[in-house]
C-alpha positions in Angstrom: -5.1 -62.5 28.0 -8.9 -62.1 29.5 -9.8 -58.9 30.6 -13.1 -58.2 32.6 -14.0 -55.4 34.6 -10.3 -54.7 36.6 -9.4 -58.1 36.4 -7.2 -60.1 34.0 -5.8 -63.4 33.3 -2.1 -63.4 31.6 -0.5 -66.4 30.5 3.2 -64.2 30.0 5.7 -66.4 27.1 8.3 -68.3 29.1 11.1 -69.5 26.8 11.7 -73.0 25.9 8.2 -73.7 27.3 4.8 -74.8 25.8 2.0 -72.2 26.1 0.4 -74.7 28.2 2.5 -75.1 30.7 3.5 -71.5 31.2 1.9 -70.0 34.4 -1.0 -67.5 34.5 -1.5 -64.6 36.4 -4.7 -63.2 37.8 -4.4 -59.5 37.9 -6.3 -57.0 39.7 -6.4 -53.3 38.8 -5.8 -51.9 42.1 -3.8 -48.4 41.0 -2.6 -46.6 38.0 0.9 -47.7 35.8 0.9 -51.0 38.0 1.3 -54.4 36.3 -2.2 -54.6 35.3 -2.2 -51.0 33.0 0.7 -52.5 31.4 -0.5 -55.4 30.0 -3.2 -53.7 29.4 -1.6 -51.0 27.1 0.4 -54.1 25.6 -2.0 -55.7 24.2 -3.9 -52.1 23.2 -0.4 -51.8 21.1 -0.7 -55.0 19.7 -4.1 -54.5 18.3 -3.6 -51.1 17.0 -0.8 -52.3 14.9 -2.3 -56.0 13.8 -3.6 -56.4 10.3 -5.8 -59.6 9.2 -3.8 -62.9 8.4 -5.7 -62.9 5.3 -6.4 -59.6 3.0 
């Protein structure tokens, strides 16, 4: 995921498929709790709750 200003590109996991050739999405930010907020507070989880690979 690449976010700038109320933009984003998503590449989204398809099963049984490469990350490569999984599609990607270009988002815009055009109201609140739409698709793009929700990636957005995705990803916000996911780095709240990462830790380092190594200590």
């Amino acid at each position: 995921m690449f976010t700038f200003d109320d933009q984003m590109l998503v590449t989204p996991h398809i099963s049984n498929l490469l990350g490569h050739e999984s599609p990607m999405l270009h988002l815009r930010r055009l109201g609140e709790d739409g698709l793009y907020d929700r990636f957005a507070s995705h990803v916000a989880a996911l780095w709240e709750t990462g830790r380092p690979v190594w200590p």
